[in-house]
C-alpha positions as CSV (number, residue, x, y, z in Angstrom):
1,X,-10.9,-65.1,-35.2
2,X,-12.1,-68.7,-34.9
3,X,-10.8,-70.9,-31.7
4,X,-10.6,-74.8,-32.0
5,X,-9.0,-77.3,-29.8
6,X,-6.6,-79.5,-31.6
7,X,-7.6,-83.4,-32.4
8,X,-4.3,-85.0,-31.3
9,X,-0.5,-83.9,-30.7
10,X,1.5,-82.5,-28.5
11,X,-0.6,-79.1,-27.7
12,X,-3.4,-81.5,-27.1
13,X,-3.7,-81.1,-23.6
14,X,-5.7,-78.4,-22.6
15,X,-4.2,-75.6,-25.3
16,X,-6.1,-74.0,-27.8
17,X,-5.2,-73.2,-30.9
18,X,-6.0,-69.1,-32.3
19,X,-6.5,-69.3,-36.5
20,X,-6.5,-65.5,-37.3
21,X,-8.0,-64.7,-40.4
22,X,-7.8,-61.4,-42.5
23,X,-10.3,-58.7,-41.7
24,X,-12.8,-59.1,-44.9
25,X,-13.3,-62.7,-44.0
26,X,-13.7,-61.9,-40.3
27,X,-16.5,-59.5,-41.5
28,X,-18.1,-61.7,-43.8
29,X,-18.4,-64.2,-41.0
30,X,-20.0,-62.0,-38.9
31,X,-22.6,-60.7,-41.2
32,X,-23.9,-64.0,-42.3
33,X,-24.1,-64.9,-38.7
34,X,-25.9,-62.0,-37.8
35,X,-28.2,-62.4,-41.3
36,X,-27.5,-58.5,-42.2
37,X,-25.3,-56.0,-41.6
38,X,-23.0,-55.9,-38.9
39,X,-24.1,-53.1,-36.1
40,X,-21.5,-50.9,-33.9
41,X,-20.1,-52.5,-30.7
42,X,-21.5,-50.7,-28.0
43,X,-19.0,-49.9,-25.2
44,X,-19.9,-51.9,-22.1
45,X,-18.6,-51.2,-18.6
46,X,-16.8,-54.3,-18.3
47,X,-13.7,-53.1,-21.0
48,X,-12.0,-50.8,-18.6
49,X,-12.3,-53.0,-15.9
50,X,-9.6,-53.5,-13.7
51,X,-9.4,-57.2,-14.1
52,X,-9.2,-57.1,-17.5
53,X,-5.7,-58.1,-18.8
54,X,-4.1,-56.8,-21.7
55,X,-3.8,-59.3,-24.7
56,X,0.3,-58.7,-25.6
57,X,2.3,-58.8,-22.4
58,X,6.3,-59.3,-22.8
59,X,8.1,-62.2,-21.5
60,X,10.0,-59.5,-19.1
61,X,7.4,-57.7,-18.0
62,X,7.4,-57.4,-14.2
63,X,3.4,-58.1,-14.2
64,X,3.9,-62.0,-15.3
65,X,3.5,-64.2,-12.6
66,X,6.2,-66.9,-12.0
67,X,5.2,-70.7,-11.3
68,X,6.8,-69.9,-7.8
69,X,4.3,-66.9,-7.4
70,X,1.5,-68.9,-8.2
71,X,2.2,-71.8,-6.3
72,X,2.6,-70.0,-3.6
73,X,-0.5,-70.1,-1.2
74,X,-0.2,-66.5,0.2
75,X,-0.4,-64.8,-2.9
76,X,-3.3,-67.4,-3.8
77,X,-5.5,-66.0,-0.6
78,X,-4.6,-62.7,-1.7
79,X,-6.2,-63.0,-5.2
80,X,-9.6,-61.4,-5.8
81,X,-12.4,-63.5,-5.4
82,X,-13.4,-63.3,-9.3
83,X,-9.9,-64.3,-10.1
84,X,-10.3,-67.4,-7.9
85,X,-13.6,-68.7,-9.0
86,X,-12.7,-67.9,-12.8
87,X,-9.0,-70.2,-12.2
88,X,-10.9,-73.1,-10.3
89,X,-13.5,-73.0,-13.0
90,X,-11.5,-72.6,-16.2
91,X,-10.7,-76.4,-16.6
92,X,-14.4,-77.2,-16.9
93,X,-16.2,-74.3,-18.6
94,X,-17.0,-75.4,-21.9
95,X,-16.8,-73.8,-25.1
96,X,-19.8,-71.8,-25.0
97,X,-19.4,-70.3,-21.6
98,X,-15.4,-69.2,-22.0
99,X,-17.1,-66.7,-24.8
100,X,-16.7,-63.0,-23.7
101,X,-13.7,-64.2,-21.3
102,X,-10.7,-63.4,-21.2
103,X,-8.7,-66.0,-22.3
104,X,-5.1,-67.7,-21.5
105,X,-2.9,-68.1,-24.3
106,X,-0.7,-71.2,-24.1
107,X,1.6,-71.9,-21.1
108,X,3.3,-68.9,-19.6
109,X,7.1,-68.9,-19.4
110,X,9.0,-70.6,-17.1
111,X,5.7,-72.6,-16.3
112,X,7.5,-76.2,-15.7
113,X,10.8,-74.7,-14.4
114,X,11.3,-75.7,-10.5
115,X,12.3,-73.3,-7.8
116,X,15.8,-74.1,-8.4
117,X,18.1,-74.1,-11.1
118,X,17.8,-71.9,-14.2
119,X,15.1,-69.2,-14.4
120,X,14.6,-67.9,-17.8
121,X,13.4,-64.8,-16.5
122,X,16.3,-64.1,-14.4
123,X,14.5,-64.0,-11.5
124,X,15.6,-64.5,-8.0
125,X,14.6,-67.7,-6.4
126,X,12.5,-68.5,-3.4
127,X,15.1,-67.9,-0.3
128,X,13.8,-68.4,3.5
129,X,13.6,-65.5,5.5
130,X,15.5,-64.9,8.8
131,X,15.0,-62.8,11.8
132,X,17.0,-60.1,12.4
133,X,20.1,-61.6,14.0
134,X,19.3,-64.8,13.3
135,X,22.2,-67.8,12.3
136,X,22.2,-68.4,8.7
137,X,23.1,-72.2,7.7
138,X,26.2,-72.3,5.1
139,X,25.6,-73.1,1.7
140,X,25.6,-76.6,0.6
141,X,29.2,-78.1,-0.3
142,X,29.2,-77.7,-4.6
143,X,29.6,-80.8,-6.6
144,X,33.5,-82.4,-6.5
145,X,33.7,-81.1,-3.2
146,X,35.2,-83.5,-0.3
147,X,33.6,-84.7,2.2
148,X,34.1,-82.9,5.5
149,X,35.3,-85.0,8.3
150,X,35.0,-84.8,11.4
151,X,37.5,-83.2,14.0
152,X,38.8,-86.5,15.7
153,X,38.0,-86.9,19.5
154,X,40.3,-88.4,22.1
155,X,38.8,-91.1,24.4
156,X,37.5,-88.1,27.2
157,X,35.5,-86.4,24.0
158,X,38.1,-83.2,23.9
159,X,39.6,-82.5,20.3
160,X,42.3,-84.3,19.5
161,X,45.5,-83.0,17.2
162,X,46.9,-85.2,14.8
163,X,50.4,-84.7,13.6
164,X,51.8,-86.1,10.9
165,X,54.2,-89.3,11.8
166,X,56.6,-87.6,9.5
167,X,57.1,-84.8,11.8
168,X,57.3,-87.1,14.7
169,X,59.6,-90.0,13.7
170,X,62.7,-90.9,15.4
171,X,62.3,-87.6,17.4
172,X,61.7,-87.1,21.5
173,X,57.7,-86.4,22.5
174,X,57.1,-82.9,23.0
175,X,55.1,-81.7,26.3
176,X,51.6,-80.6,25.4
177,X,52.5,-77.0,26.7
178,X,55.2,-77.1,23.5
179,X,53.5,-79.3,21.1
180,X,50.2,-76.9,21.4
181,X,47.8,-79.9,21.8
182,X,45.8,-78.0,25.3
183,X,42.7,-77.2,25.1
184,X,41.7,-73.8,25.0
185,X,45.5,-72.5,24.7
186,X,46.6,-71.3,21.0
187,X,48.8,-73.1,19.2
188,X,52.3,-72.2,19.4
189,X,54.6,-70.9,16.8
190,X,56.8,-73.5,15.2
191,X,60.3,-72.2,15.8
192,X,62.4,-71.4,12.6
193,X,64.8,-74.8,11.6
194,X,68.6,-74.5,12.5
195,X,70.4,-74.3,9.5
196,X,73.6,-75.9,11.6
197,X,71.9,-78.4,14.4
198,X,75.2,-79.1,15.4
199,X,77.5,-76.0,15.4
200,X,78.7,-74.4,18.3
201,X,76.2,-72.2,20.2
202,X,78.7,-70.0,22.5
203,X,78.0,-68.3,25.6
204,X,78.1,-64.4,26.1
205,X,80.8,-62.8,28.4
206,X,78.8,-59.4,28.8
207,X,78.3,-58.0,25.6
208,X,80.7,-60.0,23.3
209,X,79.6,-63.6,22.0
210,X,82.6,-66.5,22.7
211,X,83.0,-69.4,21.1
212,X,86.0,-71.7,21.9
213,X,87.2,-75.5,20.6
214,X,90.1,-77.4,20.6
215,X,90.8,-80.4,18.5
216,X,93.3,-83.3,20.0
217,X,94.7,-85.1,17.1
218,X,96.9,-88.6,16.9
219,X,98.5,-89.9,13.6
220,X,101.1,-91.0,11.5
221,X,102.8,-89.3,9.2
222,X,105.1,-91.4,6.6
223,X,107.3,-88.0,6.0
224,X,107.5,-85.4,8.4
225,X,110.6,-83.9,7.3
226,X,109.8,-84.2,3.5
227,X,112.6,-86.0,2.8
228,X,113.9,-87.7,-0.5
229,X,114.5,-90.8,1.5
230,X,110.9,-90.8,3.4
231,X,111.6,-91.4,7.8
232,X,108.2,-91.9,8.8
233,X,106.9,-90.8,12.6
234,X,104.1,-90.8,15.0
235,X,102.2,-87.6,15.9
236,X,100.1,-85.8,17.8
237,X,98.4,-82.3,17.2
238,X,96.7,-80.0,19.6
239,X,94.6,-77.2,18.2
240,X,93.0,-74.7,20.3
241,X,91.0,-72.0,18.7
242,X,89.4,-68.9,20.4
243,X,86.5,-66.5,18.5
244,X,84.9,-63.4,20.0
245,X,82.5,-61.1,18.5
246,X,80.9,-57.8,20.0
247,X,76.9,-57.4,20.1
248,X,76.8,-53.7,19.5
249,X,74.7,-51.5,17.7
250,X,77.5,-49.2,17.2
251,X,81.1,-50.4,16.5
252,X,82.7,-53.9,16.4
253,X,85.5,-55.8,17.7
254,X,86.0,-59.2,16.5
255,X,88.6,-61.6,18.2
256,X,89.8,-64.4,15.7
257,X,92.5,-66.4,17.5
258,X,94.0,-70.2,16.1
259,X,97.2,-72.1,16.8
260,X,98.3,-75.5,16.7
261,X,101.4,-77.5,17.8
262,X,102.3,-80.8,16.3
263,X,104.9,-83.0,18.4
264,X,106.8,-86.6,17.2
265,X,107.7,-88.6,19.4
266,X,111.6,-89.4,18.5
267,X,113.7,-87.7,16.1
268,X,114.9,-88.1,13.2
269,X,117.8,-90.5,11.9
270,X,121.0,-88.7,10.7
271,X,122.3,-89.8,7.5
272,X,124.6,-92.9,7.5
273,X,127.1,-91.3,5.7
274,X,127.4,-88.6,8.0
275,X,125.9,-85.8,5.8
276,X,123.6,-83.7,7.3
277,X,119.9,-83.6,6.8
278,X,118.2,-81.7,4.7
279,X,115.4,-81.4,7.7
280,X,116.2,-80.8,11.3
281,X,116.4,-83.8,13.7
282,X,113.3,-82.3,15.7
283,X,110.5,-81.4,13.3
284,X,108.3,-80.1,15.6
285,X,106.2,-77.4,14.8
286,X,104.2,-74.6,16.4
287,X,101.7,-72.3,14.6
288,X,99.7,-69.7,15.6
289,X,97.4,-67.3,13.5
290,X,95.8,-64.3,15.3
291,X,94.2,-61.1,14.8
292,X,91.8,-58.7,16.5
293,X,89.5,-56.2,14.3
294,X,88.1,-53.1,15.1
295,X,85.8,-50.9,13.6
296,X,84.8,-47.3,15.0
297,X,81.7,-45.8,13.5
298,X,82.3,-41.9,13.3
299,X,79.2,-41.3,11.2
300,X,77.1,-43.4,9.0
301,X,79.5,-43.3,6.3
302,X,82.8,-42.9,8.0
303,X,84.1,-45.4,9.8
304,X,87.9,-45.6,11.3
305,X,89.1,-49.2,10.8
306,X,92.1,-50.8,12.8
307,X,94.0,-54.7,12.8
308,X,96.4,-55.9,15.6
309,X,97.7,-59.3,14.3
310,X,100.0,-61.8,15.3
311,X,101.9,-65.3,13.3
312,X,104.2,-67.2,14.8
313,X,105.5,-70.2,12.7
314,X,108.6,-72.1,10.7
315,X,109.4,-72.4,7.6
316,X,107.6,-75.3,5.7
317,X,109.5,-78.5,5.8
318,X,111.4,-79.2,2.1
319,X,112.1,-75.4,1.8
320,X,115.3,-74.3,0.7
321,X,115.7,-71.7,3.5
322,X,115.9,-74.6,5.9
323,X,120.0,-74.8,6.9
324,X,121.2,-78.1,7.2
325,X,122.7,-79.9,10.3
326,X,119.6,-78.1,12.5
327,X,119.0,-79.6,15.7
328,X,114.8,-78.1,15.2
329,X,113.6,-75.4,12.9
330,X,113.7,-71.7,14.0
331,X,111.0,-70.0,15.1
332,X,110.0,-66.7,13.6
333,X,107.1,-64.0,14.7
334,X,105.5,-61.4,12.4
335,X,103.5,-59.1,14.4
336,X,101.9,-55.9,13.2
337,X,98.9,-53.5,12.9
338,X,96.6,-51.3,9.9
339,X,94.9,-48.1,10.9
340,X,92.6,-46.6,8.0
341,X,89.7,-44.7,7.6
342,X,86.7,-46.2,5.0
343,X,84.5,-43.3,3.8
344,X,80.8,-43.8,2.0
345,X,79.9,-41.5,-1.5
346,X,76.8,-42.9,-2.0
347,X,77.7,-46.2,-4.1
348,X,81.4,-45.5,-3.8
349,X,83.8,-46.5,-1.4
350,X,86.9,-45.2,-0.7
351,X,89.1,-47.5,1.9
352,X,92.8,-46.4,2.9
353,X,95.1,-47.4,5.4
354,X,99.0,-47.3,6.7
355,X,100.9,-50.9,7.6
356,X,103.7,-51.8,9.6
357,X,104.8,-55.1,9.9
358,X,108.0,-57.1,11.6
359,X,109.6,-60.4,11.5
360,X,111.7,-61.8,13.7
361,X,114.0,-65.0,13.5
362,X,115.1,-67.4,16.6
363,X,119.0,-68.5,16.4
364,X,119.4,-71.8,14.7
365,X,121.0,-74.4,16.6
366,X,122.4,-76.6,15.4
367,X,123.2,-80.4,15.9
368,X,126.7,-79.8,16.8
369,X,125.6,-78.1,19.7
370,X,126.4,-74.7,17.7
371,X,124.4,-71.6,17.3
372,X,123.7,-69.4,14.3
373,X,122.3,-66.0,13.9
374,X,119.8,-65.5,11.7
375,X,119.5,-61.3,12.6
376,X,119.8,-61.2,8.5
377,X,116.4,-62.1,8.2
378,X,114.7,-60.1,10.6
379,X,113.1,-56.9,8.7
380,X,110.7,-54.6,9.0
381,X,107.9,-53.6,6.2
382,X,106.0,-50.1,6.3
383,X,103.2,-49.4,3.1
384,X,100.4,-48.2,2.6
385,X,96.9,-49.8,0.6
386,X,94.4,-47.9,-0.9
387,X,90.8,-49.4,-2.1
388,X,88.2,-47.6,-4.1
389,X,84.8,-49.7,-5.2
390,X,81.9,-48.9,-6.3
391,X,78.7,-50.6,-6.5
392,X,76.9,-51.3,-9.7
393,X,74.1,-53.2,-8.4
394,X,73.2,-54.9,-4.8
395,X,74.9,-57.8,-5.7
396,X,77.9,-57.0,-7.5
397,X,80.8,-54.2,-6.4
398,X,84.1,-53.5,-8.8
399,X,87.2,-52.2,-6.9
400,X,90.6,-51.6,-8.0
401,X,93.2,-52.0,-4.5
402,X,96.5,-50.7,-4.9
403,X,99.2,-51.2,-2.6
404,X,103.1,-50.2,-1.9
405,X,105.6,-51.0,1.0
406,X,109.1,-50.9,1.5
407,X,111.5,-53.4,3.4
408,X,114.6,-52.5,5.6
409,X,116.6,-55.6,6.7
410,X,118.5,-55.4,10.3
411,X,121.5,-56.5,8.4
412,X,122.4,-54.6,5.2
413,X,124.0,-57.4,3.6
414,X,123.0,-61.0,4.5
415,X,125.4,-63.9,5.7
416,X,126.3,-63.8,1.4
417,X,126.7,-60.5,1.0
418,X,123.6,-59.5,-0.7
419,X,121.6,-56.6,0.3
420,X,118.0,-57.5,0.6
421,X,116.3,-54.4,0.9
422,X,113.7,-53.9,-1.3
423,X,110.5,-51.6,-2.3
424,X,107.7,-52.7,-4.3
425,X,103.6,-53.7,-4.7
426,X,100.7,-54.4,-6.2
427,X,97.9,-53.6,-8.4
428,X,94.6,-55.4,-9.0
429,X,91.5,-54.9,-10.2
430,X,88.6,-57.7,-9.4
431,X,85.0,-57.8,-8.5
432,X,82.8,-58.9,-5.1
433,X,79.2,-60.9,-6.1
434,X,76.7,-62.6,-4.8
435,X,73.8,-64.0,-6.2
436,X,71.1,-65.5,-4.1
437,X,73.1,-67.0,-1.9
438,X,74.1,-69.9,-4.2
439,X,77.0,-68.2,-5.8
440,X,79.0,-65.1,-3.6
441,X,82.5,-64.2,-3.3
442,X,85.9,-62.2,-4.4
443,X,87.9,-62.3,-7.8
444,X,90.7,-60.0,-8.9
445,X,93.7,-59.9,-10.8
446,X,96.6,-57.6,-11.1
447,X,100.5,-57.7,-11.4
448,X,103.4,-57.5,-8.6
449,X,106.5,-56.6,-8.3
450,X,109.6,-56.0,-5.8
451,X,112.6,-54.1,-6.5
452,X,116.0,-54.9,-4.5
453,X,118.6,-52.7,-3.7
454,X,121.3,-54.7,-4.8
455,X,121.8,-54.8,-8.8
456,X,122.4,-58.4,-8.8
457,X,119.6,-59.7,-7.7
458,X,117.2,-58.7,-10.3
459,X,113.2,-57.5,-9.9
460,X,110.8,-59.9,-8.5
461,X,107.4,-60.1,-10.7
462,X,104.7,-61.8,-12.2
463,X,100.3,-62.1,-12.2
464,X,98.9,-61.8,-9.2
465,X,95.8,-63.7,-8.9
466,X,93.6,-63.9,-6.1
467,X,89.9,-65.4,-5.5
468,X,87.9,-66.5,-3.0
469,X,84.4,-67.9,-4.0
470,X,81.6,-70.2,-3.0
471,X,78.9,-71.8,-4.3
472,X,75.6,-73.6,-2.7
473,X,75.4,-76.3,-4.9
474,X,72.3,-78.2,-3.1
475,X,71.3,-78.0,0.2
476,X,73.6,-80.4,1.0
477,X,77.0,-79.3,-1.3
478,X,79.2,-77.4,-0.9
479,X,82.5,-76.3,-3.4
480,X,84.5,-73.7,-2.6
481,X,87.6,-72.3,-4.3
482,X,90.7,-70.5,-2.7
483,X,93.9,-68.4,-5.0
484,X,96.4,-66.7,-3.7
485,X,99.8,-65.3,-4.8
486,X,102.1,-64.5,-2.4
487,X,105.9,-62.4,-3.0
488,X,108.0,-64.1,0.1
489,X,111.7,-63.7,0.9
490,X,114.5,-66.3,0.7
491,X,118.1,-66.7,1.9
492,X,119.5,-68.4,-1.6
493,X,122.6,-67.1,-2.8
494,X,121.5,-64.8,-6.1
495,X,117.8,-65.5,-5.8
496,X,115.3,-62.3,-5.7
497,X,112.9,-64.4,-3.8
498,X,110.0,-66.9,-4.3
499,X,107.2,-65.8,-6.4
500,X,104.3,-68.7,-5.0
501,X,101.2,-69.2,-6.1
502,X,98.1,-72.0,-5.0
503,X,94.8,-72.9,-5.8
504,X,92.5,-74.7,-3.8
505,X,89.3,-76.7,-4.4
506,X,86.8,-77.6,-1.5
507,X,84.0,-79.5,-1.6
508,X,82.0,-80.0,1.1
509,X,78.3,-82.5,1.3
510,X,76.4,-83.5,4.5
511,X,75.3,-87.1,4.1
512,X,73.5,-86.6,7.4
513,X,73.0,-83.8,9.5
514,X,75.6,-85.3,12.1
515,X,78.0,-86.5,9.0
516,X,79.5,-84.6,6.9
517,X,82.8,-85.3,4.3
518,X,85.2,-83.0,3.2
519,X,87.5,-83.3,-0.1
520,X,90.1,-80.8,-0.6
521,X,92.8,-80.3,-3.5
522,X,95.6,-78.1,-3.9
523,X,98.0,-76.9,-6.6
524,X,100.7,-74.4,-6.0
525,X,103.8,-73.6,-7.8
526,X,106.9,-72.2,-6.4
527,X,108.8,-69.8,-9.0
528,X,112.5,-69.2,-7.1
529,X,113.4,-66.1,-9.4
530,X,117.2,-65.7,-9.8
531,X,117.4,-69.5,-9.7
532,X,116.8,-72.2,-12.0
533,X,115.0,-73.8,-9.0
534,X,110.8,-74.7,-9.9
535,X,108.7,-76.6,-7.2
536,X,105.6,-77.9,-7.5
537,X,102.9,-79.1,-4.6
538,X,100.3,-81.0,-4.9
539,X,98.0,-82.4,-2.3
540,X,94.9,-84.1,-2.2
541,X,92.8,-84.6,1.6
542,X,89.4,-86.5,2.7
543,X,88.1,-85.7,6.0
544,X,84.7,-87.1,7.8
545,X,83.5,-85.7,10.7
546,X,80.8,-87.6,12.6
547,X,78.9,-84.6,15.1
548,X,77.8,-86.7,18.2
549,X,76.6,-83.8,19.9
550,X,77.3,-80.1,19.4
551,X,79.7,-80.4,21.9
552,X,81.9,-83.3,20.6
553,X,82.8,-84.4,17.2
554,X,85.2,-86.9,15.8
555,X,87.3,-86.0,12.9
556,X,89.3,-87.8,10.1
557,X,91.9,-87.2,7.8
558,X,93.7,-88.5,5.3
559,X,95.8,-86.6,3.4
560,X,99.2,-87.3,0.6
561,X,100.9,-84.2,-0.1
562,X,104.1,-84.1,-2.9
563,X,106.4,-82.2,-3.8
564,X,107.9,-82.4,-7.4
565,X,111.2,-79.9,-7.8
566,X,113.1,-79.7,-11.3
567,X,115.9,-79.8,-9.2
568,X,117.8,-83.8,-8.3
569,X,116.9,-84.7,-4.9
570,X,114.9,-82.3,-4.0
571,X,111.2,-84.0,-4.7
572,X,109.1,-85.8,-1.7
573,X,106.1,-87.2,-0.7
574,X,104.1,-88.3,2.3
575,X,100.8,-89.4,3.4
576,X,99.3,-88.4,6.6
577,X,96.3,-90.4,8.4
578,X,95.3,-88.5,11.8
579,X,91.8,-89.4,14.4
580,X,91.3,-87.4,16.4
581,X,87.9,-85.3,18.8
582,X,87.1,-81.9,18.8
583,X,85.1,-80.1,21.9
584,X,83.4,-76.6,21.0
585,X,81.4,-74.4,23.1
């Protein structure tokens, strides 16, 4: 093995460079430099010293020093004396005297690496050493990191909270106690948003929540008595409303009372001819809509259901059940109840319950000064409804209702000798649904039909279809759609009765939280069956609503309503425009 020191390059600087050569030249060497033949190496004491290294050590062994290790003055004063003087001396011993010594091969690994960043021996770096319990200082931010800032200070040197100005425009100052801004006190919970700012909040009279309004309406209406030739009249239109609702665990009671009363102030104008109106002179109206609802909860799944309700109204102005020459339209009062029982079968339902219902008519009077009886109208209806559903997933729940009632007039025959008793119902089949929210309601369809007891008049019939649904368009939208089919009576010589159906579209969009519009339209069509009579409504209403407070809104409306009849004469039209408040609790 020969050893020589390179002239130039880039291992020049203090490396030298090992030539091995094979054995028989090795031993040649050494017997011409010896001038005979080689002798045995005697074993001196110094080849199992201790500080004698082994030749071949592995990158990974654990017994290579780092550049941190040896850098590192503690372990320097801990090397053996030897060791010191021999690395102190090692840059200036010269050829002859590093022979017999142990020598260092090249650089070791890792020799120019830093104490941080990469470590090609995987080796943990230097770290500094705390005492037991002592703070440790958090880690330095990593590059892209922002900034910290600090925590701004008000003018005393406290911390100061900033708020957005978003959150804070055009809105009142909060106290500090509210806003959360003390120091030392938590901050407080932000309190959920109110989905209606501006709705009624009620008041509780013991354990039932009331809410109550009334809406005082003035306008003009271009046809109040829906008239071929148009008499139009100034109104006026008070609207009360009443709405209670238990707080119970068990049971419920819900109160849902509405009425209205629209007065003119003059009459109308008799013919010129003499003949009488079509409409009564007085067309005012009352209306009132009421029911109560009770629920009693016998078990978890039984439940015994009850309704008391109440309607007082007239009939709807253009009708041909309204007698000519009346002095003002009758009033007439349906009042009746349901009892039933609802039972639970896991995801079916099972609903029944017994009706009774009765109608009463006021005398007409007339504008001669006469009276007539209408005791041929009054009747009362007994049936019974049955309702089985059942559940298919939490959001949607089939049912098929079936229902059957009979109806016995006070007078058998009516003022033209017709009997109007009759028997009949209804079947659908339909669907409740909601999804998320956005899209919930009712949808059914079936087929009705009323038998008469007199042979002439023949069977009333036809599709019964009946929705309600509703549908979150935005935030801010609203649409809504209404159908209903209704079998009503009538007084027409050989006329079974009025099969009528309507459908309603709502739509409803906030522009503001305290304005809202509403646009309504409404078809209906009016089947007289037994008669060659067919009606048609239409109607079409805007109404904005401008919420001052949650106690007073104004309202307005305008609304043109027609009436299109296959029969001469018989067609009208009218447009109503009403403003008017509305004060809510």
């Amino acid at each position: 093995m020969v050893w020589r020191r390179p002239a130039s390059g880039p291992n020049r600087r203090g490396r030298l460079v090992r030539v091995v050569l094979p054995c028989p030249l090795l031993t040649a060497l050494a017997l011409t430099a010896s001038g005979g033949l080689a002798e045995a190496q005697t074993v001196t004491p110094d080849l199992f010293s201790p500080s004698r290294q082994s030749q071949v050590i592995t990158p990974d062994s654990p017994l290579r020093r780092t550049t941190a290790e040896a850098l590192d003055p503690l372990n320097s004063l801990r090397l053996p004396d030897a060791d010191r003087d021999r690395r102190s001396s090692s840059s200036s011993m010269s050829t002859s005297q590093r022979i017999g010594q142990v020598p260092t091969y090249g650089l070791p690994a890792a020799n120019g690496a830093a104490t941080s960043g990469y470590d090609s021996l995987n080796r943990k770096r230097l770290k500094p050493k705390y005492y037991p319990g002592q703070a440790k200082p958090k880690p330095p931010p990593g590059p892209g990191s922002p900034v910290p800032t600090p925590p701004p200070l008000n003018a005393s040197g406290q911390l100061r909270l900033s708020i957005p100005p978003s959150e804070t425009a055009s809105k009142p100052p909060l106290p500090p106690a509210m806003a959360g801004t003390i120091v030392g006190q938590p901050p407080r919970r932000r309190l959920k948003i109110d989905d209606d700012p501006f709705g009624a909040v009620g008041d509780y009279a013991g354990s039932f929540m009331v809410k109550t309004a009334v809406e005082v309406m003035a306008g003009y209406d271009t046809n109040p008595g829906r008239l071929n030739s148009p008499q139009g009249r100034a109104f006026y239109m008070v609207a009360p409303e009443f709405l209670a609702v238990s707080d119970w665990e068990r049971h419920a009671v819900v109160a849902d009372l509405r009425g209205s009363f629209t007065g003119y102030g003059s009459q109308l104008t008799p013919n010129a001819d003499g003949t009488p109106l079509s409409a009564p002179l007085d067309v005012d109206r009352p209306n009132f809509t009421g029911h109560i609802d009770g629920r009693l909860d016998v078990s978890r799944d039984t439940h015994l259901l009850g309704q008391a309700r109440l309607l007082v109204s007239t009939d709807n102005p253009g009708s041909p059940n309204v007698q000519a020459g009346l002095a003002r339209y009758p009033i007439y009062t349906t009042v009746g109840g349901t009892f039933g029982i609802d039972q639970h079968f896991n995801r079916m339902q099972v609903s029944l319950g017994a009706t009774v219902d009765r109608t009463d008519y006021q005398w007409s009077k007339l504008t001669d000064g006469t009276s007539s009886s209408n005791d041929d109208r009054n009747f009362t209806q007994y049936g019974g409804v049955g309702r089985v559903s059942y559940e298919l997933n939490p959001a949607v729940k089939a049912f098929v209702e079936v229902e059957g009632d009979s109806r016995f007039h006070d007078l058998y025959l009516d003022r033209s000798g017709y009997a109007r008793n009759s028997s009949g119902g209804y079947a659908k089949v339909g669907t409740s649904f909601e999804f998320t929210r956005i899209l919930f309601g009712e949808v059914s369809i079936g087929y009705a039909r009323r038998d008469y007891v007199d042979p002439r008049l023949s069977p009333l019939e036809g599709l019964l279809t009946t929705a309600s649904l509703t549908w979150n368009a935005t935030p801010l939208t609203t649409a809504k759609f209404y159908s209903d089919t209704q079998l009503g009576e009538t007084t027409l010589p050989g006329t079974s009765g009025v099969l009528s159906r309507t459908y309603t579209v709502e739509v409803d969009h906030d522009f503001r939280r305290w304005l809202t519009g509403i646009g309504k339209f409404t078809y209906g069509t009016l089947d007289y069956q037994g008669d060659n009579r067919n009606d048609t409504i239409y109607s079409v209403s805007g109404d904005l609503i401008y919420k001052m407070t949650r106690s007073l809104w104004i309202k307005g409306t305008l609304r043109r309503d027609w009436l299109d009849s296959n029969l001469v004469g018989q067609s009208s039209a009218s447009t109503v425009v009403m403003l008017g408040v509305r004060v809510q609790n």
